[in-house]
C-alpha positions in Angstrom: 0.0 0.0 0.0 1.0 3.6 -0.5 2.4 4.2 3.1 1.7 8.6 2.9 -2.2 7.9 1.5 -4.3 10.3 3.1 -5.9 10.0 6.4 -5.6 6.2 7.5 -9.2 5.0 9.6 -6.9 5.1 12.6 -5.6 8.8 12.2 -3.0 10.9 10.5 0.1 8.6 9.1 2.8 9.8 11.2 5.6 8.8 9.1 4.6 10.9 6.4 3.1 14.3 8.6 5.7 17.2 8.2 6.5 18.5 11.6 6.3 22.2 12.2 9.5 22.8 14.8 9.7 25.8 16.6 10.2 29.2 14.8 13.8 30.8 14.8 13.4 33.3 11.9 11.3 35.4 10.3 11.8 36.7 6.8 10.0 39.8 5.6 9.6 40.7 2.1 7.2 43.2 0.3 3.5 42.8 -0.1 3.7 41.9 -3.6 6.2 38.7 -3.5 5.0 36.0 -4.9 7.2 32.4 -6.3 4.5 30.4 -8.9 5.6 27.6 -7.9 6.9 25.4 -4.6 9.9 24.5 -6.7 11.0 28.1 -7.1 10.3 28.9 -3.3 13.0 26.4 -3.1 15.5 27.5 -5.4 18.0 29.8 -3.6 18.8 31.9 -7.0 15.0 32.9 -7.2 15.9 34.5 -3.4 18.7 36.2 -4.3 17.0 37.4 -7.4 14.4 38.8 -4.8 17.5 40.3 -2.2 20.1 41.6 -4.8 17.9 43.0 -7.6 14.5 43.4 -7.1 14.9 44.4 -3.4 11.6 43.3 -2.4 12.8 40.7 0.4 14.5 41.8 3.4 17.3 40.4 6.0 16.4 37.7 7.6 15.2 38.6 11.4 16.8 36.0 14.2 13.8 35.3 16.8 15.2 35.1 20.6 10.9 33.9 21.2 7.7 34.6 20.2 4.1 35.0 22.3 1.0 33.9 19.5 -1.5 36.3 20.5 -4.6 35.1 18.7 -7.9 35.3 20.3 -9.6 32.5 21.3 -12.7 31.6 19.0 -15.8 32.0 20.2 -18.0 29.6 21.8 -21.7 29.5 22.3 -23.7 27.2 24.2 -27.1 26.6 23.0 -30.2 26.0 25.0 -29.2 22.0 24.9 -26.1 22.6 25.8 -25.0 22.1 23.0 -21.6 24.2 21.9 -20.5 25.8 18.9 -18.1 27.9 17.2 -19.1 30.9 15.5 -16.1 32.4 14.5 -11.8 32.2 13.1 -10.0 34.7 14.7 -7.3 35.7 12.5 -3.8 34.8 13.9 -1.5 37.3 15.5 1.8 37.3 17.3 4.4 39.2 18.9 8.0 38.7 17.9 11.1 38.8 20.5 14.3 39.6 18.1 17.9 38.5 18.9 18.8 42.2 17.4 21.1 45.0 18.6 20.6 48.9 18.7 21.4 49.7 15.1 19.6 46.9 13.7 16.5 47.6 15.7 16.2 51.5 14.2 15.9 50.2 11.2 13.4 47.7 11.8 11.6 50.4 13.3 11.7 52.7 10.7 10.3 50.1 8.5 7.8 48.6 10.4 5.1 51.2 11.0 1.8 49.7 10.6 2.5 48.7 6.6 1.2 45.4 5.3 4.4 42.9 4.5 4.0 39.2 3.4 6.3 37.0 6.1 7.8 33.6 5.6 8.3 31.6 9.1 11.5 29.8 9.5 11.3 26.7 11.6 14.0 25.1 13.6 14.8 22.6 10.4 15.5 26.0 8.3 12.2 25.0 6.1 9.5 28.0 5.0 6.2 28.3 6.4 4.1 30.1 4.4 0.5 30.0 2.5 0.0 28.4 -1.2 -2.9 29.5 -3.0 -5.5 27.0 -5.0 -3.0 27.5 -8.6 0.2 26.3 -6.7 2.0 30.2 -6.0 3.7 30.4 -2.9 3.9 33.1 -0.6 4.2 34.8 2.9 1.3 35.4 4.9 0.0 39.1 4.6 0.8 40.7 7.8 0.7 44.4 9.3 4.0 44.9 11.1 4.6 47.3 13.8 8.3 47.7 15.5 7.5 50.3 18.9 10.0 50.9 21.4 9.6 51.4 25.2 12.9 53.7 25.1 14.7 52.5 28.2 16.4 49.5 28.0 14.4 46.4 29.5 15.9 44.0 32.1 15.2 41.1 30.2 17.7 41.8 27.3 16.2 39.4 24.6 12.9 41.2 24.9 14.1 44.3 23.9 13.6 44.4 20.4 9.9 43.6 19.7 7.5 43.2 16.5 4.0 43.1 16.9 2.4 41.2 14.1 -1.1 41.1 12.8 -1.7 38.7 10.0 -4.4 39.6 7.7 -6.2 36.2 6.4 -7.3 33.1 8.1 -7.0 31.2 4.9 -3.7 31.7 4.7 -3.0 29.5 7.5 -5.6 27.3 6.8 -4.1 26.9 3.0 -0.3 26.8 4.9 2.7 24.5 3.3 6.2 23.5 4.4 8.7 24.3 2.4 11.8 22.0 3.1 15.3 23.8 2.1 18.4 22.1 0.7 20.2 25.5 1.6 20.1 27.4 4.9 18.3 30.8 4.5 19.4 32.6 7.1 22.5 32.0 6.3 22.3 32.0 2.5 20.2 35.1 2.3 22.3 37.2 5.2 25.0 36.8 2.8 23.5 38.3 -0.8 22.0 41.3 1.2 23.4 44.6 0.3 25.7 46.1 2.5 23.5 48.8 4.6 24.4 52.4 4.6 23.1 55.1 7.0 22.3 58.8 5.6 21.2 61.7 7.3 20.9 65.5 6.3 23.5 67.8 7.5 22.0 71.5 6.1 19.1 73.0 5.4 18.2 72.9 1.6 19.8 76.3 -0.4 19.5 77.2 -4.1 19.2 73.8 -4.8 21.8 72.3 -2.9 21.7 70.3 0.5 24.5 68.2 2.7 24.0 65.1 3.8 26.2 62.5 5.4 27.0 58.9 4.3 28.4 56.1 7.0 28.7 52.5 6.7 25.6 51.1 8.5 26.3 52.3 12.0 30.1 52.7 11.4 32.8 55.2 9.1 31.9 57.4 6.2 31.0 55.9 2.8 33.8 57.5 0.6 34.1 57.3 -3.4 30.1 58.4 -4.1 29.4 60.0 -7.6 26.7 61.4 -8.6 25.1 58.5 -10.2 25.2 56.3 -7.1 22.0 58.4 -5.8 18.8 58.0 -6.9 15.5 59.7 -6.4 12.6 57.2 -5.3 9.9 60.0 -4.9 8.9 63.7 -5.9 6.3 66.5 -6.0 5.2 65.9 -9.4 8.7 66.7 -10.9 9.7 66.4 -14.3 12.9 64.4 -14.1 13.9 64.7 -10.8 17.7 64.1 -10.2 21.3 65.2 -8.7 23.0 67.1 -10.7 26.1 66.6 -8.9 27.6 65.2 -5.8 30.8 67.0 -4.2 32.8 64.7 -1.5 33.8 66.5 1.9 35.3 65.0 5.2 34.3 62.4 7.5 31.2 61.5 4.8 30.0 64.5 3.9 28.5 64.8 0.4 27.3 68.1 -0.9 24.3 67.3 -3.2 23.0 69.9 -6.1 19.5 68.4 -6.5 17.4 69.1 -9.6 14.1 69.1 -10.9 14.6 68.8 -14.3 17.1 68.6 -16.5 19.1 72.6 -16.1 16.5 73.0 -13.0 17.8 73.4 -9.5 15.2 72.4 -6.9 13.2 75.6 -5.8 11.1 76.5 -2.9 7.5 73.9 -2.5 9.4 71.2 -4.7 10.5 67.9 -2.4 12.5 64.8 -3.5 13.0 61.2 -1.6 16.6 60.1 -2.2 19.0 57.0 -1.2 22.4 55.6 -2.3 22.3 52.6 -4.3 25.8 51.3 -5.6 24.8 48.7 -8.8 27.1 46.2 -9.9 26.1 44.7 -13.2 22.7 43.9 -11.9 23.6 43.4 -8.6 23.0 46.3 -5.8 25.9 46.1 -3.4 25.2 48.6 -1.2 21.6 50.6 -0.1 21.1 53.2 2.1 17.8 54.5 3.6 15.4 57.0 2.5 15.2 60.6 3.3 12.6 63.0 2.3 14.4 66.7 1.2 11.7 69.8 1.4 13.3 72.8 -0.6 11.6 76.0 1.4 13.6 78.3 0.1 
């Protein structure tokens, strides 16, 4: 007989149930990620694909533990006493990260009530995430939030916490196990682009603005150019760009911003800028956003 047919008269067949270990990672990645197939949720070049091009997954978070904080369904008893369930409370959780200081501002700057998809990593480094009635693969929609408390808690591993509040009962009740050949923490660490933090240092003028460049919580970023900056975001500009970018000291980079093409930047007009460092395809290093108001 076929030893994994379905449900035997005597119960599930335990030799063929995949067990769901304990989760020690989470991985984030935008709302829209999808993989059409389990195949290609397997295949570690579709994830660096993802990391190193499209940038639409994120690093891998490290869970110290995790509190599910789903409501309990609720339960009505009927004049016979009989009982029933009237409802599916959609699952929730809150998410204890083995982070540090500078990762944790970062997390919270992303995580701020959007809507994320979110793969679980288990204990055996498999995926644990929904598959929809056509075979594609994904994360379970989720709202993440990442507040802070500001002092520093006793307990060290709770300091850095995630709140999150998955969006679709479904999803969990249409949830697969993804079993890895290749260890995605690891593996996906390692193709993420190096991070780089950027801050303003001057208030916008004529057009220009300076703003400083460190490796992610460390020394200045030296050797940028103007074509390692890119604008994400504008007021309805024509071509939005940076015109030029001037090295100083200690990372300081003196930006000429421009609106269009022999434009400077003028009073009302506002741009959203990062670094982003390309190789071939390949985005080595990323910084964060910042939003630049020109008010004068």
């Amino acid at each position: 007989m076929n030893v994994c047919a379905p449900f035997l008269p005597q119960g599930i067949n335990k030799s063929c149930l995949a067990d769901l270990k304990e989760i020690k990672n989470i991985i984030v990645t935008d709302a829209s990620v999808t993989f059409a197939t389990t195949l290609l949720a397997q295949t570690l070049s579709t994830w660096k694909a993802k990391v190193q091009t499209d940038l639409s997954v994120y690093a891998p978070l490290g869970v110290n533990d995790y509190d599910p904080t789903t409501d309990d369904p609720n339960i009505v008893t009927h004049g016979s006493t009989r009982k029933t369930v009237t409802n599916n409370p959609i699952p929730s959780g809150v998410f204890y990260l083995a982070s540090n200081f500078c990762d944790y501002k970062d997390v919270q700057d992303a995580f701020r009530g959007g809507f994320f998809r979110m793969f679980l990593v288990d204990s055996n480094g498999s995926l644990y995430g929904t598959r929809t009635d056509v075979g594609v693969v994904k994360g379970f929609l989720v709202e993440l939030t990442a507040p802070t408390k500001g002092l520093p808690l006793k307990e060290v591993g709770n300091n850095f916490k995630v709140y999150a509040n998955f969006q679709n009962y479904d999803e969990f009740k249409n949830a697969v196990i993804v079993p890895l050949t290749w260890n995605p923490t690891l593996e996906l660490s390692e193709a993420m682009p190096a991070g780089l933090n950027l801050y303003v240092t001057s208030a916008i003028t004529a057009g220009s603005v300076v703003v400083t460049v460190l490796n992610r919580c460390g020394t200045a970023k030296t050797g940028l150019v103007a074509a390692d900056w890119e604008v994400l975001e504008s007021s309805q500009l024509v071509t939005p760009g940076i015109a030029t970018s001037t090295e100083g000291a200690n990372g300081s980079y003196t930006l000429t911003l421009k609106k269009s093409t022999n434009t400077p930047l003028a009073a009302g007009d506002m741009v959203v800028i990062r670094v982003k460092l390309v190789a071939s395809t390949v985005v080595t290093y990323i910084s964060n956003r910042i939003t630049i108001n020109a008010l004068a």
